[in-house]
ZABA-867583 format. One record per atom (N, C-alpha, C, O): residue number from 0; atom name; x, y, z. Coordinates in nm, 2 decimals, padded with zeros to 4 digits, always signed. Atoms other than C-alpha are relative to their C-alpha. Layout:
N
   n atom   east  north     up
 NUM   CA      X      Y      Z
...
END
This chain:
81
   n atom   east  north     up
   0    N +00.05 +00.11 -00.08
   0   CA +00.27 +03.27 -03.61
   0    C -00.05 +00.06 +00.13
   0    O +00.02 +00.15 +00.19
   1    N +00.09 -00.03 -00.10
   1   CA +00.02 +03.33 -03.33
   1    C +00.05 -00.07 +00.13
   1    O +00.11 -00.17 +00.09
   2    N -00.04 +00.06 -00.09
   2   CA +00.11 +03.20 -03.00
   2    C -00.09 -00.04 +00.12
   2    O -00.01 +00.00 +00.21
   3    N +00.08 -00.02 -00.07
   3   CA -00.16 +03.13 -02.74
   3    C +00.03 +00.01 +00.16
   3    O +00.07 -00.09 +00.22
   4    N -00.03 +00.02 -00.16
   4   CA -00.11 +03.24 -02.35
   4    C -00.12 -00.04 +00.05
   4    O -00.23 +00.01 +00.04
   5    N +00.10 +00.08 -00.12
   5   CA -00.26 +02.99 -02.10
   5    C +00.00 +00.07 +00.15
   5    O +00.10 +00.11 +00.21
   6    N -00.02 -00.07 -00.11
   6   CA -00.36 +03.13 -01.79
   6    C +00.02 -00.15 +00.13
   6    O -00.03 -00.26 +00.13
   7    N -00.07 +00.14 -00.10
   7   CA -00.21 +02.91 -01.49
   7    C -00.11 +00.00 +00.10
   7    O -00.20 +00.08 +00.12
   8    N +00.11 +00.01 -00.11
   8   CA -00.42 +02.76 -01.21
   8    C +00.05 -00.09 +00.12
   8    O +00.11 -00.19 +00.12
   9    N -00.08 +00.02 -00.11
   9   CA -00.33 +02.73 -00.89
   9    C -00.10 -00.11 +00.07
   9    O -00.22 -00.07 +00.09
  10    N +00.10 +00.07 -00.10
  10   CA -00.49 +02.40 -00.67
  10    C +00.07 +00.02 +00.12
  10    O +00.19 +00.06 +00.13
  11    N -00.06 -00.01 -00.16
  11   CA -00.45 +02.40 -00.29
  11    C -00.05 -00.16 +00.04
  11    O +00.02 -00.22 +00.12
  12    N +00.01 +00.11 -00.07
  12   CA -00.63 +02.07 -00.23
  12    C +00.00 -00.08 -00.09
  12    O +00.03 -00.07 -00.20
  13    N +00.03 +00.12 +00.09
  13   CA -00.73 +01.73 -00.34
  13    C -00.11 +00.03 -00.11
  13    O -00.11 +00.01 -00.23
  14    N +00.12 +00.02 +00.07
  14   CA -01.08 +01.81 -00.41
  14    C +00.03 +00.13 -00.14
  14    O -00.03 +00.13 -00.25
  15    N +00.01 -00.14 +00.11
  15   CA -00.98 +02.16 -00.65
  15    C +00.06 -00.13 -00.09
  15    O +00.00 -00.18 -00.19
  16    N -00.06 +00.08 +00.18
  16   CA -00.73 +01.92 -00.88
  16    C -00.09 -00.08 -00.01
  16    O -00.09 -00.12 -00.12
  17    N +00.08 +00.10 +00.08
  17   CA -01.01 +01.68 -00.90
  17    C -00.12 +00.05 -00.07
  17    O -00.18 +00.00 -00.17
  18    N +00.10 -00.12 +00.09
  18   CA -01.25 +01.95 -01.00
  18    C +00.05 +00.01 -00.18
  18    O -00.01 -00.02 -00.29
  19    N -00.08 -00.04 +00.10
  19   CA -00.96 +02.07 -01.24
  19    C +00.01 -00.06 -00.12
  19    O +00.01 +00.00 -00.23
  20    N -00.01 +00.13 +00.05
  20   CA -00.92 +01.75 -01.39
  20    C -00.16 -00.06 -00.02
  20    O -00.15 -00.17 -00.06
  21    N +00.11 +00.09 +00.01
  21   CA -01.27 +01.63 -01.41
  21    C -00.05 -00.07 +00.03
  21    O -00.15 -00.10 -00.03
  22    N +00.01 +00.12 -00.06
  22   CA -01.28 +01.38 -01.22
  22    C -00.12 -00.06 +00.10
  22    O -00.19 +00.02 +00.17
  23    N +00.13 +00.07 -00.09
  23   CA -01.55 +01.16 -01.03
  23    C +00.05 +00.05 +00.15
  23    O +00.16 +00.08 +00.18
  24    N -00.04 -00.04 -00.12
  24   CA -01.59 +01.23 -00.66
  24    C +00.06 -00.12 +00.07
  24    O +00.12 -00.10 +00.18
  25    N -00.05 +00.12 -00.01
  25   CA -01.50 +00.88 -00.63
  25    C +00.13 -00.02 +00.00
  25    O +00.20 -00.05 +00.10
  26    N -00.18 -00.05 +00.04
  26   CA -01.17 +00.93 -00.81
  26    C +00.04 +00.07 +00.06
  26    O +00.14 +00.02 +00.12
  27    N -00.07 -00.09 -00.06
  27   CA -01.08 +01.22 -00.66
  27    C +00.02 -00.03 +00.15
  27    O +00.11 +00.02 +00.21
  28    N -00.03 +00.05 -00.15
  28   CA -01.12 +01.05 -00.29
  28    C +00.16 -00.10 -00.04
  28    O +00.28 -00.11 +00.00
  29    N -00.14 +00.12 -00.01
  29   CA -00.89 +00.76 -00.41
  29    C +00.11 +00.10 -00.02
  29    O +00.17 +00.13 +00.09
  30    N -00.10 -00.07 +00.04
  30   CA -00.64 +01.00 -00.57
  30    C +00.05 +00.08 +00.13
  30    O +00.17 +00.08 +00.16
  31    N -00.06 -00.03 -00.11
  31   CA -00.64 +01.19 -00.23
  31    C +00.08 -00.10 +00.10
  31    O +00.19 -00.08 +00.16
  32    N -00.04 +00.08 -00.09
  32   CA -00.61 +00.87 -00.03
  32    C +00.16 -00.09 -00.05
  32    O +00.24 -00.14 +00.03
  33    N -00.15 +00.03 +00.03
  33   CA -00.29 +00.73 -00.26
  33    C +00.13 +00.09 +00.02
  33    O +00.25 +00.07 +00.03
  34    N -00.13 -00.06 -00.02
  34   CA -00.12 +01.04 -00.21
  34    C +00.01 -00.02 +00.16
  34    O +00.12 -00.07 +00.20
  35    N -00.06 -00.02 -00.16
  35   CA -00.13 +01.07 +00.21
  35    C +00.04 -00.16 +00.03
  35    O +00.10 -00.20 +00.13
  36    N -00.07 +00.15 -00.07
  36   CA -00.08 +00.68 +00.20
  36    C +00.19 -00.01 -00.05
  36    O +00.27 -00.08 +00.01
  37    N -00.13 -00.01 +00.03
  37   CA +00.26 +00.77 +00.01
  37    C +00.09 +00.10 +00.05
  37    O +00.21 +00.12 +00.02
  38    N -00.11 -00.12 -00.08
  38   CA +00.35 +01.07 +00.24
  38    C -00.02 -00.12 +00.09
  38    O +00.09 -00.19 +00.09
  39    N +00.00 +00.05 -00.17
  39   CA +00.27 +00.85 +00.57
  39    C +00.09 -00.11 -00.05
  39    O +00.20 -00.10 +00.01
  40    N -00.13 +00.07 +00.02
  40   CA +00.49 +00.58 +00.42
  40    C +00.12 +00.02 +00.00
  40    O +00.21 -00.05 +00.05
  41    N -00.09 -00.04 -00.02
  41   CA +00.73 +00.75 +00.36
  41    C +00.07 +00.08 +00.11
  41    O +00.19 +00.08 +00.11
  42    N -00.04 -00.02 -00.11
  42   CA +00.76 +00.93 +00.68
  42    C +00.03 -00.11 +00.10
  42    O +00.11 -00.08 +00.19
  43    N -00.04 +00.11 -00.07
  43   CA +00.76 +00.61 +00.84
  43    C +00.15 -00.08 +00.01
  43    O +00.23 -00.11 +00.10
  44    N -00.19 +00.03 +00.05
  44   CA +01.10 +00.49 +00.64
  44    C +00.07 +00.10 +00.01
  44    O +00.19 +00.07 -00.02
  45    N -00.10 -00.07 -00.03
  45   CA +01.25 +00.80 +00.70
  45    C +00.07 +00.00 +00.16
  45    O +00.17 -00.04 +00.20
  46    N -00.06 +00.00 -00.12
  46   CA +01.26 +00.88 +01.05
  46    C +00.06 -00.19 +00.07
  46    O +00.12 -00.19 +00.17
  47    N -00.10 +00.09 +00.01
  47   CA +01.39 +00.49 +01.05
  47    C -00.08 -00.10 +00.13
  47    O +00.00 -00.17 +00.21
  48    N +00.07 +00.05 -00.08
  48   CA +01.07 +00.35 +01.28
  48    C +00.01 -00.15 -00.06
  48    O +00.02 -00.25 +00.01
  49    N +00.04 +00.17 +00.05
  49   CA +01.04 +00.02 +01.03
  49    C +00.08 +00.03 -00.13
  49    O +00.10 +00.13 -00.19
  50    N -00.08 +00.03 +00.14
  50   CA +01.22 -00.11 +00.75
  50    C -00.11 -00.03 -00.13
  50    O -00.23 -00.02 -00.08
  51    N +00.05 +00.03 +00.12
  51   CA +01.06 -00.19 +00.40
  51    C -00.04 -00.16 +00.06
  51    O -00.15 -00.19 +00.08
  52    N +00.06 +00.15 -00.04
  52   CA +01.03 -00.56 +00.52
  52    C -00.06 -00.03 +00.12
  52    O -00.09 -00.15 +00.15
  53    N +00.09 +00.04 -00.14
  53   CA +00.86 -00.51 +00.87
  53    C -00.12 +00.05 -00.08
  53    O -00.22 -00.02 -00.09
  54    N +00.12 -00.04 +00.03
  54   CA +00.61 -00.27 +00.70
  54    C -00.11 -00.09 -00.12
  54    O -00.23 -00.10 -00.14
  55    N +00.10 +00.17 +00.07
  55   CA +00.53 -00.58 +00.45
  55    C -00.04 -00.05 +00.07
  55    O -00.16 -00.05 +00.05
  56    N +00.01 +00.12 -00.08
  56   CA +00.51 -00.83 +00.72
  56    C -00.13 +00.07 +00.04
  56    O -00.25 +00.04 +00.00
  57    N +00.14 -00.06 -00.06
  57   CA +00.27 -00.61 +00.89
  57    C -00.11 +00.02 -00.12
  57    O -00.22 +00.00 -00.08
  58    N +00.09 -00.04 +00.07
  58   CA +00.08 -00.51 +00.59
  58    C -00.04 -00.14 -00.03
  58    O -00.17 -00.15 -00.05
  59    N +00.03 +00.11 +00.13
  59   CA +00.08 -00.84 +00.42
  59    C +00.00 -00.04 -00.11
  59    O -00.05 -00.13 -00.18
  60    N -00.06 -00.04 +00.17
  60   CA +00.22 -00.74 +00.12
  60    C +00.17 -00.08 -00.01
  60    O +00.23 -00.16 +00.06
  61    N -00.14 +00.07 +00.06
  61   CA +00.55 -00.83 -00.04
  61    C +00.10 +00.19 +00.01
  61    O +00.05 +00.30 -00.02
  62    N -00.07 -00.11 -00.03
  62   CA +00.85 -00.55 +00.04
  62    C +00.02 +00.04 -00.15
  62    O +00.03 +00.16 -00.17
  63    N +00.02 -00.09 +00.13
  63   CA +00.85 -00.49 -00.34
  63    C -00.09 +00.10 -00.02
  63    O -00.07 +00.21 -00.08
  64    N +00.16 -00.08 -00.02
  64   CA +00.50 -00.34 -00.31
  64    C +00.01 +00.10 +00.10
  64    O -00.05 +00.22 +00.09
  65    N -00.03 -00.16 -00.11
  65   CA +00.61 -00.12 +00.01
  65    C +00.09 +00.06 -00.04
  65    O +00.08 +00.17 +00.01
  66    N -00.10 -00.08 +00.10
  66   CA +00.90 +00.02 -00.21
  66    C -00.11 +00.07 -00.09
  66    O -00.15 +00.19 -00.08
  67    N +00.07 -00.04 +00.18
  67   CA +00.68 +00.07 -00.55
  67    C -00.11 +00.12 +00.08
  67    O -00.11 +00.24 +00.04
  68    N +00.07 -00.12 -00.06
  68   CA +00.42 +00.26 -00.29
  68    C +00.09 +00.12 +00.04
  68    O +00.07 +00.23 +00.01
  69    N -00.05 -00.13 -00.04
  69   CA +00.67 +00.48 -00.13
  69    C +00.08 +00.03 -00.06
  69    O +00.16 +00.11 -00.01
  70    N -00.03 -00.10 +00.13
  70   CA +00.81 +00.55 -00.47
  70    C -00.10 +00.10 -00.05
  70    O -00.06 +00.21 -00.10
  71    N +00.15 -00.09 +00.04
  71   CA +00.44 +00.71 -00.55
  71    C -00.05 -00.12 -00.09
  71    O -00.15 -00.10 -00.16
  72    N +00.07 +00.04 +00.09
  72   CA +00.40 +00.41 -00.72
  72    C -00.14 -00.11 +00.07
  72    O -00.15 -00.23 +00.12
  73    N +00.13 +00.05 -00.09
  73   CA +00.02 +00.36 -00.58
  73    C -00.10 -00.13 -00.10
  73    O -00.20 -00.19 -00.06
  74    N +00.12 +00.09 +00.08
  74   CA -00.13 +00.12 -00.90
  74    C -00.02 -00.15 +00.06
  74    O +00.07 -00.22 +00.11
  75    N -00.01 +00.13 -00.01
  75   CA -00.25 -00.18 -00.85
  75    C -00.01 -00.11 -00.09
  75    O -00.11 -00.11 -00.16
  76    N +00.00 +00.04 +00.09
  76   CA -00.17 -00.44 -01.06
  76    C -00.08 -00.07 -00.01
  76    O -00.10 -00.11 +00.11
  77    N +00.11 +00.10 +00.05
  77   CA -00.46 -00.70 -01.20
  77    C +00.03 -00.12 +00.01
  77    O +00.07 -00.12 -00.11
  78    N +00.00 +00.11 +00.01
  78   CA -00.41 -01.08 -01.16
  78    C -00.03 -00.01 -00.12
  78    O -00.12 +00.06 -00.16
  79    N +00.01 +00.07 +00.12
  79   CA -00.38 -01.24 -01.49
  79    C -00.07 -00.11 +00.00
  79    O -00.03 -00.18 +00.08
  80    N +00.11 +00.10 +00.01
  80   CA -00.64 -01.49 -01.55
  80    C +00.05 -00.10 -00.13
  80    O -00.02 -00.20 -00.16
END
């Protein structure tokens, strides 16, 4: 049995993994802008400036949604029609 070595690849930014990945330049902006919206969130809940339910109020969102984001979870879900 043959085994094949992959050679590893190192990214440093947004735009290299979106290269990497193939991605539209389009894509790769959003993809940058969900991650620094889920670091700045979460720096915001740590150092202990706002809670999960002021950063709703202010957003306009529901405090489930400011959780689910500063889990990484950036999707948005679709209204059901």
């Amino acid at each position: 049995m043959t085994t094949k070595t992959r050679k590893g690849v190192t990214i440093h930014t947004a735009e290299e993994l979106g290269r990497a990945l193939r991605l539209s330049a389009a894509d790769t902006a959003e993809m940058e802008f969900r991650s620094e919206l889920t670091v700045a969130l979460a720096k915001i809940i740590q150092a202990g400036r706002l809670t999960h339910a002021e950063i709703a109020k202010r957003a306009g969102t529901s405090r489930t949604r400011v959780t689910a984001i500063a889990n990484g979870n950036t999707q948005v879900s679709q209204p059901m029609c």
